[in-house]
Wavefront OBJ file of the C-alpha trace (Angstrom):
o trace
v -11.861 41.954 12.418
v -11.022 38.073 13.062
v -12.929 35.698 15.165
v -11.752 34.299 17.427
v -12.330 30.605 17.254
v -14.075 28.799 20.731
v -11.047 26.174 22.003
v -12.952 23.280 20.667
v -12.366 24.258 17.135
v -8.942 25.156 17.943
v -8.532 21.490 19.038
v -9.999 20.072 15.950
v -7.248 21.891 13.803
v -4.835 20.737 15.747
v -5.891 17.671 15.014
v -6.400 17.469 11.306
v -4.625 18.928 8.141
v -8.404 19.173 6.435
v -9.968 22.764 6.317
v -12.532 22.830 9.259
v -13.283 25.913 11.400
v -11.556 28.350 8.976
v -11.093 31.556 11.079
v -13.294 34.878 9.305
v -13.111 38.442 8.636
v -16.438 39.872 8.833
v -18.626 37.835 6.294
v -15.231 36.155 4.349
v -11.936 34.499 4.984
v -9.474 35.959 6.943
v -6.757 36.888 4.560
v -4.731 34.419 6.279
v -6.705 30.815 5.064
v -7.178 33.105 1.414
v -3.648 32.433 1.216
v -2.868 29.038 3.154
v -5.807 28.307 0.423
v -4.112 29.605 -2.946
v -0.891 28.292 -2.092
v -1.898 24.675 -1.211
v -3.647 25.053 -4.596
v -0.333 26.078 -6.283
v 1.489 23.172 -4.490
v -1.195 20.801 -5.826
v -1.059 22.065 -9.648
v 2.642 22.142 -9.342
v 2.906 18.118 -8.123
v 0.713 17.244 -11.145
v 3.477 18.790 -13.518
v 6.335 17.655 -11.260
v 9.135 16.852 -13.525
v 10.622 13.447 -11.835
v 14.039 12.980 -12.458
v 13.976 9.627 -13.270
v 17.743 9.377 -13.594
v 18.540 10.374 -9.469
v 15.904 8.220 -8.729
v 17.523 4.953 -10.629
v 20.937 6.163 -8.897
v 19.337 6.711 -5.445
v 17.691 2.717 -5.921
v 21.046 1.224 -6.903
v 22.532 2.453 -4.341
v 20.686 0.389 -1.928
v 21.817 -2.305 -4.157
v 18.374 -2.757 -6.365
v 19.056 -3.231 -10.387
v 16.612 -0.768 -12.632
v 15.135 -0.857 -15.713
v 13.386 2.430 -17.453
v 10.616 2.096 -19.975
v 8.045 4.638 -21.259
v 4.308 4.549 -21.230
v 2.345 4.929 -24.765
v 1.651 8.626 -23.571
v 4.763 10.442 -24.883
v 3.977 13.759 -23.343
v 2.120 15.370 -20.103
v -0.330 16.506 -21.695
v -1.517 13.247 -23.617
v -0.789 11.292 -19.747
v -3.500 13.970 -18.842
v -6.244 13.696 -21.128
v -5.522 10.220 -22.193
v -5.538 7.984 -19.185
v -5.819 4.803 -21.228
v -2.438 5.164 -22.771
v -0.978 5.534 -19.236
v -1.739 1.812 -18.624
v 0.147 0.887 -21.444
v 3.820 0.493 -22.504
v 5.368 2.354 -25.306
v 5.362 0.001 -28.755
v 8.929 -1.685 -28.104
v 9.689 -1.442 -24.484
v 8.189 -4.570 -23.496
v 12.078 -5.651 -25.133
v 13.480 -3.559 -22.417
v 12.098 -6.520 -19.592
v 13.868 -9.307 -21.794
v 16.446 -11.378 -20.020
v 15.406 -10.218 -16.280
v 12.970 -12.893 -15.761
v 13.315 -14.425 -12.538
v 12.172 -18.127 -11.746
v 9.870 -17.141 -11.157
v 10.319 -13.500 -8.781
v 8.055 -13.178 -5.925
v 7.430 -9.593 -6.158
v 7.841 -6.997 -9.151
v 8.118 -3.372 -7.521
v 7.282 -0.764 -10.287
v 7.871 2.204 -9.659
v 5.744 5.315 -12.034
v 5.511 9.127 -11.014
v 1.350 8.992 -11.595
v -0.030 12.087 -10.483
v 2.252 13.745 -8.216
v 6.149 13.162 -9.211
v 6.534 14.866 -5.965
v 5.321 12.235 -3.702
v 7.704 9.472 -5.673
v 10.513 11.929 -4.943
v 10.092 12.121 -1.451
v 8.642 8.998 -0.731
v 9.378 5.834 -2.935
v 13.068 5.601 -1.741
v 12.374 5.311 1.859
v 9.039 2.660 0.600
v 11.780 0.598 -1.133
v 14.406 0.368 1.685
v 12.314 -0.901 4.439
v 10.144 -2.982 2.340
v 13.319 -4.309 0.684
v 14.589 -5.456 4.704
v 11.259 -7.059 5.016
v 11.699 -8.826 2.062
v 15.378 -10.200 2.787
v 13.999 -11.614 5.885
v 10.726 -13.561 4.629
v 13.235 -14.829 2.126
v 11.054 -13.446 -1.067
v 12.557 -13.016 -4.437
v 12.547 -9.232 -5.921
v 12.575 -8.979 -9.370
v 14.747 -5.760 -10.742
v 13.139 -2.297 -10.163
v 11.208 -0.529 -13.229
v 10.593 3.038 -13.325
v 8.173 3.432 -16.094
v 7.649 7.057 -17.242
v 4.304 8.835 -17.426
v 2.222 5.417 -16.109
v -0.929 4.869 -14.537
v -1.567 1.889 -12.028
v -2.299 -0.461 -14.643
v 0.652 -0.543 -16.481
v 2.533 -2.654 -13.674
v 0.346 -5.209 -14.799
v 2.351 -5.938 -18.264
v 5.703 -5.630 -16.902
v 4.695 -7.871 -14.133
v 3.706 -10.343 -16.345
v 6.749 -9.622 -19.021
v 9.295 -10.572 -15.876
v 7.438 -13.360 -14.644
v 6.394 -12.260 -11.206
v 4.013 -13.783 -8.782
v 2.900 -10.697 -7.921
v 3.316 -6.803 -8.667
v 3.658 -3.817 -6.640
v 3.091 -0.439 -8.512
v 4.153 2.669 -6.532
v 2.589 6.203 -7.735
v 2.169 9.207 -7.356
v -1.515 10.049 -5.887
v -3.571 12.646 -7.097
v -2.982 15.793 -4.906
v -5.141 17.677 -2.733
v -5.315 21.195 -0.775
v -3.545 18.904 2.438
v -1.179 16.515 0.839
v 0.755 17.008 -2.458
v 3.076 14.605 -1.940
v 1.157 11.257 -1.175
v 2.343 8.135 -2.809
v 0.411 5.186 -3.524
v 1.154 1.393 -3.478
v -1.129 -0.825 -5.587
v -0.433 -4.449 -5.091
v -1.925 -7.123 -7.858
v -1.015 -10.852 -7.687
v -1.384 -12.345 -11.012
v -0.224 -9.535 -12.853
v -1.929 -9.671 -16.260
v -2.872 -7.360 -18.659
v -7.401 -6.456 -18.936
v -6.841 -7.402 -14.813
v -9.803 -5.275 -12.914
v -9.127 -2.851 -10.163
v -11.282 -4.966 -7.908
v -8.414 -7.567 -8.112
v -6.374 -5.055 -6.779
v -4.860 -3.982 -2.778
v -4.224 -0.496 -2.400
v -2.164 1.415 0.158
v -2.646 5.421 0.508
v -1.227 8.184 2.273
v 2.435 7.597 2.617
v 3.892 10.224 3.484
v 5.749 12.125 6.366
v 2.126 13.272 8.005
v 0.177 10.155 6.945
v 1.191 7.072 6.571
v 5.053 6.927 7.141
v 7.107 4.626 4.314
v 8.046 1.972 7.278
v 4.742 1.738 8.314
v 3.554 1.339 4.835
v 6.526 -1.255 4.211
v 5.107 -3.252 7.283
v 1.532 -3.426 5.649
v 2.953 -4.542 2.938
v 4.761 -7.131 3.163
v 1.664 -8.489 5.477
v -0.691 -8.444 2.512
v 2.498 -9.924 0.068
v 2.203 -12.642 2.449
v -1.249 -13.265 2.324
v -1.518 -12.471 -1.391
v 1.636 -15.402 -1.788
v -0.382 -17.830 0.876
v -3.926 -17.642 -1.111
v -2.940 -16.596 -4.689
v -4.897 -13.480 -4.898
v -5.470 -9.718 -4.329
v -8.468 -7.459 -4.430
v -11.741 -7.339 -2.379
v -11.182 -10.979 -0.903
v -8.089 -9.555 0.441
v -8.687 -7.687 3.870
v -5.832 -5.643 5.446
v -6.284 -7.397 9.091
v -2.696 -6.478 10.154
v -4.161 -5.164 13.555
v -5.409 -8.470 14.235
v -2.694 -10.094 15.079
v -2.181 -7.810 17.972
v -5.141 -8.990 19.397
v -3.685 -12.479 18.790
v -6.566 -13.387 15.987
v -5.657 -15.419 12.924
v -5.939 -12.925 10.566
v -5.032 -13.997 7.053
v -4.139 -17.067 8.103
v -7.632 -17.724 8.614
v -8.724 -17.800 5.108
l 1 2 3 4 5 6 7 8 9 10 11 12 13 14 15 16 17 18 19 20 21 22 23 24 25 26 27 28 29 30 31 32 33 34 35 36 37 38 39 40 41 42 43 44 45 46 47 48 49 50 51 52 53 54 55 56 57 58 59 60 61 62 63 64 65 66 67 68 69 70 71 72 73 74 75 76 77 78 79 80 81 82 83 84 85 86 87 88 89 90 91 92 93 94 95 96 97 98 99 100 101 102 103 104 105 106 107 108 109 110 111 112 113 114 115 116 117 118 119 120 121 122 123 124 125 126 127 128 129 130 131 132 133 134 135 136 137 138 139 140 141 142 143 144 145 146 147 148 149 150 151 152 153 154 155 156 157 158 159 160 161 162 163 164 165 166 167 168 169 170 171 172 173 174 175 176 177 178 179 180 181 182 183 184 185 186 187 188 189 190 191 192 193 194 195 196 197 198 199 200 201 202 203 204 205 206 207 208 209 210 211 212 213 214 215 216 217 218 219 220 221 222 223 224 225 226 227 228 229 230 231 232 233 234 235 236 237 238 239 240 241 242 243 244 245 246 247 248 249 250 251 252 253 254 255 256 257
């Protein structure tokens, strides 16, 4: 027979998508989290093996009047992505030729776009990212260099094709690693300086967007705010403090450093 939770614990799930206060029958689950439980599991397995189709998603980006480029990661297969993260950061021997003649003068910002760990979340989410971020752009008067959806890639392989194009600075957007509440959460990585052997503490990271986290404009909005600061200070990383809220509270934020 179920439990019947006190209205505290009701409230707490109402707030939260995490599993707290999981309602019992007897000494186990009710059969209802057993199977809210399995089938967030399924949905997470199944984002890991999501099959982006990288060809709507160049169409979908040119439409909003953003030029693409495709190139491949050294991992030529799933599988190898999975159990060989290192060749994730790299491109495929040859691609690098696929960047030639779309260096800017330089471009301010290199958006990369990869499907990571959940092709799912770069489905759903990386369109919407690009739009409002692209706005933001137009308006600060910032230079985007064409879009590059790179196949099977980890974070780190923005950091070549940023440097291959000549940008300032390189945004990666991927595919997060899903969990039993969000499948489809997509990940921006910013990196000034793009370089390859750069260190992840050089990098910004953004997390959650998604409808139920962070939404794409909102996301858009951070960015650009750290793009600015990266531009003003030349650099990313730990020295680089999302203080956005700041200037609410009429503080100097970035432009303090």
């Amino acid at each position: 027979m179920n439990r019947e939770l006190p209205p505290a614990y009701r409230r707490l799930r109402e707030l939260t998508n995490a599993r707290i206060a999981l309602g019992t029958a007897g000494s186990s689950l009710g059969t209802r989290e057993l199977l809210a439980f399995q089938y967030d599991w399924a949905r997470a397995r199944d984002a890991v093996y999501y099959e982006l189709d990288f060809g709507a998603l160049k169409a979908r980006i040119e439409e909003l009047g953003y030029p693409c480029a495709e190139v491949a990661s050294a991992a030529d297969s799933r599988e190898i992505y999975l159990r060989r993260p290192d060749l994730g950061r790299q491109l495929a021997e040859g691609e690098n030729q696929r960047l030639e003649g779309m260096e800017g003068a330089p471009w301010d910002v290199s958006i990369v776009v990869t499907d990571g760990l959940s092709g799912l979340a770069v489905a759903e989410n990386a369109v919407p990212l690009i739009q409002a971020f692209g706005r933001l752009a137009a308006g600060e008067g910032l230079s985007l260099a064409p879009i590059v959806l790179a196949r099977q890639g980890r974070v780190a392989i923005g950091d070549p094709i940023g440097a291959g194009l000549g940008a300032k600075l390189v945004v990666v957007l991927i595919g997060e690693r899903p969990g039993l509440s969000a499948a489809d959460s997509l990940g921006a990585y910013l990196t000034y300086g793009p370089r390859p052997g750069i260190t992840d503490a050089e990098r910004n990271c953004l997390s959650n967007i998604r409808d139920g986290g962070q939404a794409p404009e909102v996301a858009a909005n951070t960015m650009m705010y750290l793009v600015k600061g990266a531009l003003r200070v030349g650099l990313t990383g730990v020295s680089l403090k999302d203080e956005s809220q700041l200037l609410e509270q009429g503080e100097p934020g970035i432009e303090g450093y």
